[in-house]
BANUMAR-203784 format. One line per field, with one value per residue (C-alpha): residue in one letter; x, y, z. Coordinates in nm, 2 decimals. Layout:
REM residues N
timar <- c(a;...)
xx <- c(X;...)
yy <- c(Y;...)
zz <- c(Z;...)
END
This chain:
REM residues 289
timar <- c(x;x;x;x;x;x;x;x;x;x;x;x;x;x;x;x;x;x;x;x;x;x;x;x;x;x;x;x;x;x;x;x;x;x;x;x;x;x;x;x;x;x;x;x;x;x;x;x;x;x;x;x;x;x;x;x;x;x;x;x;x;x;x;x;x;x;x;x;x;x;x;x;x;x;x;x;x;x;x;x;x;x;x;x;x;x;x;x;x;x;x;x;x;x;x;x;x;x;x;x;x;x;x;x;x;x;x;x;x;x;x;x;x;x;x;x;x;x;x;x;x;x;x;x;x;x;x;x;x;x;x;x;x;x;x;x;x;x;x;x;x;x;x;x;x;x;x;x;x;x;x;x;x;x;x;x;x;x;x;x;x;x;x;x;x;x;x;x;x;x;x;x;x;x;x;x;x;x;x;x;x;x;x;x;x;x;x;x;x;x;x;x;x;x;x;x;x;x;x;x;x;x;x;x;x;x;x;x;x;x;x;x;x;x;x;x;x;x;x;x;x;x;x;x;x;x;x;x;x;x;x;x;x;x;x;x;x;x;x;x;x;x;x;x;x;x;x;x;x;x;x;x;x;x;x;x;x;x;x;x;x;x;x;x;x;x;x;x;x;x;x;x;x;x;x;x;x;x;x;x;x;x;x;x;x;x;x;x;x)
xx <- c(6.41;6.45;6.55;6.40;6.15;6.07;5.71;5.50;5.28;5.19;4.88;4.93;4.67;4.59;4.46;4.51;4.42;4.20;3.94;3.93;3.88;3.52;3.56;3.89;3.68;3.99;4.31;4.16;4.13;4.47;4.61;4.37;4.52;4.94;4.81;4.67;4.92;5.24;5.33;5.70;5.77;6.04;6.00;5.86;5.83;5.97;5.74;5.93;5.83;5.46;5.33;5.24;5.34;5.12;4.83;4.91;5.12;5.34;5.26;5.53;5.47;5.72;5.90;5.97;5.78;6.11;6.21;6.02;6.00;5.86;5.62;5.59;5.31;5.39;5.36;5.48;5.55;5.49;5.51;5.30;5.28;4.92;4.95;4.57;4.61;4.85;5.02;5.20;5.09;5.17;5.05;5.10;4.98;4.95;4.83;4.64;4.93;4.91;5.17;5.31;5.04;5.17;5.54;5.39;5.16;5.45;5.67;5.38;5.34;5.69;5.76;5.47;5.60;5.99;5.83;5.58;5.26;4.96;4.65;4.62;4.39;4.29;4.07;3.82;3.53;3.22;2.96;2.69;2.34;2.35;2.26;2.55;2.32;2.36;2.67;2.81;2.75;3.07;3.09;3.39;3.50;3.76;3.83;3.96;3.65;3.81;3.88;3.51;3.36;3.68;3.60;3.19;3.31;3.16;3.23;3.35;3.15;3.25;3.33;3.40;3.68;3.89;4.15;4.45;4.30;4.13;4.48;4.69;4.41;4.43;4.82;4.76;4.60;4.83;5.09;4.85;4.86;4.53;4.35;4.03;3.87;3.67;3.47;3.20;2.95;2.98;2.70;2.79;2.60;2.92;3.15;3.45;3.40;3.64;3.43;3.51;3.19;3.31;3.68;3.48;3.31;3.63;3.82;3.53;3.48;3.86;3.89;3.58;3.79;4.08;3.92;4.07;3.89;3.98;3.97;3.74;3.71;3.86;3.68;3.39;3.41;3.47;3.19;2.96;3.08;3.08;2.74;2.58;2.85;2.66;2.34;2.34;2.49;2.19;1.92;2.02;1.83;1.50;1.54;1.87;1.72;1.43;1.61;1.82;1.48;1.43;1.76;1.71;1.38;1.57;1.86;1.68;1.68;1.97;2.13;2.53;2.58;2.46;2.75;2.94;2.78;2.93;2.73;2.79;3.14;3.19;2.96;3.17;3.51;3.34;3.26;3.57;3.73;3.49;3.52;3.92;3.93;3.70;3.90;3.54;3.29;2.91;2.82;2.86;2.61;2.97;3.19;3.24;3.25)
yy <- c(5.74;5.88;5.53;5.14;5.05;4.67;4.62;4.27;4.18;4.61;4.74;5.09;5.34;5.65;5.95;6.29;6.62;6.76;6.65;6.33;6.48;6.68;6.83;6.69;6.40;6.18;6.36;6.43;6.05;5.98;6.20;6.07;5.70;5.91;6.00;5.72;5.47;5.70;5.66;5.78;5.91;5.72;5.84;6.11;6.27;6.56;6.77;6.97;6.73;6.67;7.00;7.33;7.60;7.83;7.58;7.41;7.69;7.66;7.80;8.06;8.06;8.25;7.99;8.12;8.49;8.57;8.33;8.30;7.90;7.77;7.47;7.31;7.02;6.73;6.38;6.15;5.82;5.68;5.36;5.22;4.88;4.91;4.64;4.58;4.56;4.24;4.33;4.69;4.96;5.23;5.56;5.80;6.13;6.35;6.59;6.55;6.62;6.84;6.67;6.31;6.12;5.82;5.88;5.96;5.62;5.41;5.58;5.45;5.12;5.09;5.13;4.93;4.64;4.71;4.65;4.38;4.59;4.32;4.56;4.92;5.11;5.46;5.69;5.95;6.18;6.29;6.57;6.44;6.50;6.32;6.53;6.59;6.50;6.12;5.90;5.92;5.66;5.46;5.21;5.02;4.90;4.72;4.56;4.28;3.99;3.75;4.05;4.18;3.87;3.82;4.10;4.22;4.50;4.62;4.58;4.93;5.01;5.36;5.54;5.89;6.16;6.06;6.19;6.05;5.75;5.62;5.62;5.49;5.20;5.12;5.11;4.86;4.61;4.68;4.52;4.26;4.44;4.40;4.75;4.88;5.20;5.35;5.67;5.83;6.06;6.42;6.72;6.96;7.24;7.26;7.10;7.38;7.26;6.99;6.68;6.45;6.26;6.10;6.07;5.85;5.64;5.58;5.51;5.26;5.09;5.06;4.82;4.65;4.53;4.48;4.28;4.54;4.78;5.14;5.34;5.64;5.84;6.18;6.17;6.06;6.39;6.58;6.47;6.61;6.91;6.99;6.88;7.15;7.44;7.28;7.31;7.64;7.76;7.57;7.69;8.08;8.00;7.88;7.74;7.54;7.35;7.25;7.13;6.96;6.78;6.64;6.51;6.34;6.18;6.06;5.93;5.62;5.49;5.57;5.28;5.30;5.10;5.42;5.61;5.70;5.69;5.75;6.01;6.18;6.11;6.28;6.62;6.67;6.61;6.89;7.13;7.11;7.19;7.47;7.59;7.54;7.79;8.03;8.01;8.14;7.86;7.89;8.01;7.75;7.76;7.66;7.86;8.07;7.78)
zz <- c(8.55;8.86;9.04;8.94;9.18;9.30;9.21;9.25;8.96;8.96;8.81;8.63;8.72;8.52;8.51;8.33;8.36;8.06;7.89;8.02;8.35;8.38;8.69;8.84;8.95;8.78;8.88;9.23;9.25;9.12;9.35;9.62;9.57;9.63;9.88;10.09;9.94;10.00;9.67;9.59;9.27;9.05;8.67;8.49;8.12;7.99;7.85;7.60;7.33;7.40;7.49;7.31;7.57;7.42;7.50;7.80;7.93;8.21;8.57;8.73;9.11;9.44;9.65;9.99;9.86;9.67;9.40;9.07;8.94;8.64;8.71;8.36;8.28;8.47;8.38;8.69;8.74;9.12;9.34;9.60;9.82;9.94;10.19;10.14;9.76;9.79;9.47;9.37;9.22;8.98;8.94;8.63;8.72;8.41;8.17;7.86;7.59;7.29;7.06;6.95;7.10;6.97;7.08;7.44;7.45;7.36;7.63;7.89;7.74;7.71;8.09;8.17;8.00;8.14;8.52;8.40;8.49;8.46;8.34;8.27;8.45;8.36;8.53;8.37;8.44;8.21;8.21;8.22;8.35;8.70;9.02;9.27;9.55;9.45;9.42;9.06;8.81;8.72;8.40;8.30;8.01;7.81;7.43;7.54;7.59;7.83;8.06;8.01;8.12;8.40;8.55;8.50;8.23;7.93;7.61;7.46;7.18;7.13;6.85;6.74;6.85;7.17;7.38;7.54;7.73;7.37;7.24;7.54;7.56;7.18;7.25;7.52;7.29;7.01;7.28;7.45;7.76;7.94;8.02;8.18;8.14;8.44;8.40;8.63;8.52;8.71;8.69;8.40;8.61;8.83;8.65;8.74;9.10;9.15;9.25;9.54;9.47;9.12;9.28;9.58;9.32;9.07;9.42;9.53;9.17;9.13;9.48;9.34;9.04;9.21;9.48;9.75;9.94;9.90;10.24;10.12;10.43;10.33;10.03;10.21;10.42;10.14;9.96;10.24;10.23;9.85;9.82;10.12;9.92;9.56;9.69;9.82;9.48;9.33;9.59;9.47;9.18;9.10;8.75;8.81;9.18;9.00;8.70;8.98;9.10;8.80;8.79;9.12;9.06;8.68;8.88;8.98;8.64;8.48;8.31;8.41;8.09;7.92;8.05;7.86;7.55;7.19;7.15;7.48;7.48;7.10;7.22;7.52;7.31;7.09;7.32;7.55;7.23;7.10;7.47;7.49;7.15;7.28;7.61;7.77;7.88;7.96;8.34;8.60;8.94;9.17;9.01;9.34;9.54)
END
């Protein structure tokens, strides 16, 4: 703890890096929402007791061209008063841990409830077969009935292998704190291109539920120009822009509540992790983008 911020009735919103986060749609929001709300950090966790190094190593970069530094995996706590939001907010800002995943959930919860945080939010991002030319789906869900009905959620019916949001949200309701889960469904044909289009729709279906409008614009911006780069990449090759037709004439009738499924959710779990061991993944159309 860095220093004890003054919060008002704060929401805690989410969002890790990993394999809750097909292509950075999640983090880019999270850092997105810093950025707009000029969050200040306040807290963080050290990652000596959560991490495997030799999995989630650490990053050595040159500050000023002549010093080496060690930039190890970062989870951050930060502030915001988002004058439009009429209540605080806090950001974690993270990475998908290797180790003591019920040690680190606790450590959130435990925080959360020490600045009386009202509902948990967390952010995430699935491959899924959606075309980038069209805004991504979003569904939200939570355990907890009154706040399914409360706020238009679903009820989450999922089950089979999960990653750090699955636990940190069973964490929540093993302490009767409220929590939501947002996810939006990104194209696994680019899905090393960091999406602004499913950071735009967790950013537009988080005011929704908070009753605040988010201002989008950068990401609005951004989205235009990631989807001429993606559709270049795709127009290079015949087979992938006509699988990307079909894709938009499907889009039309996709059912959000369909996203994520159980079924969905378990194959990408299992091949982010065949992927993660093979530390070589299958060819993606924007990887040069």
């Amino acid at each position: 703890m860095e220093q004890r911020p003054e919060l008002e009735r704060p929401v805690l919103i989410a969002a890790f890096r990993g394999w809750n986060d097909g292509a950075q749609g999640a983090s880019l929001a999270g850092g997105y929402l810093a950025k707009i709300w000029n969050a200040q950090q306040f807290a963080s966790i050290d990652p000596e007791t959560f991490y495997d190094f030799q999995a989630t190593r650490p990053m050595v970069s040159l500050v000023d061209g002549i010093t080496r530094r060690v930039d190890w995996p970062e989870n951050d706590f930060y502030s915001a008063h988002p004058e439009s939001l009429g209540r605080s907010a806090m950001l974690l800002l993270g990475v998908e841990p290797n180790l003591r995943w019920k040690r680190f959930t606790s450590l959130i919860v435990d925080l959360a409830r020490e600045h009386d945080v009202e509902l948990v939010v967390t952010l995430g991002a699935l491959l899924a077969d959606v075309p980038h030319t069209r805004p991504s789906p979003v569904t939200g869900t939570a355990t907890d009935p009154a706040l399914v009905e409360r706020l238009g959620l679903q009820t989450s019916r999922y089950e089979g292998p999960t990653g750090i949001v699955g636990v940190l949200h069973d964490a929540c309701r093993a302490a009767d704190l409220p929590s939501v889960s947002l996810w939006a469904a990104v194209p696994h044909y680019v899905s090393l291109a960091p999406s602004p289009r499913a950071a735009l729709a967790l950013c537009q279906r988080l005011g929704d539920l908070l009753d605040s409008p988010i201002d989008t614009d950068e990401l609005e911006q951004a989205v235009e120009a990631y989807t001429v780069r993606v559709t270049e990449a795709v127009a290079s090759d015949e087979e992938t822009a006509e699988y990307v037709q079909e894709l938009e004439q499907r889009s039309e009738m996709i059912d959000e509540s369909d996203l994520p499924s159980g079924d969905s959710l378990a194959a990408e779990l299992t091949r982010f992790l065949r992927e993660h061991d093979e530390q070589d993944g299958p060819p993606d159309v924007a990887t040069d983008q």
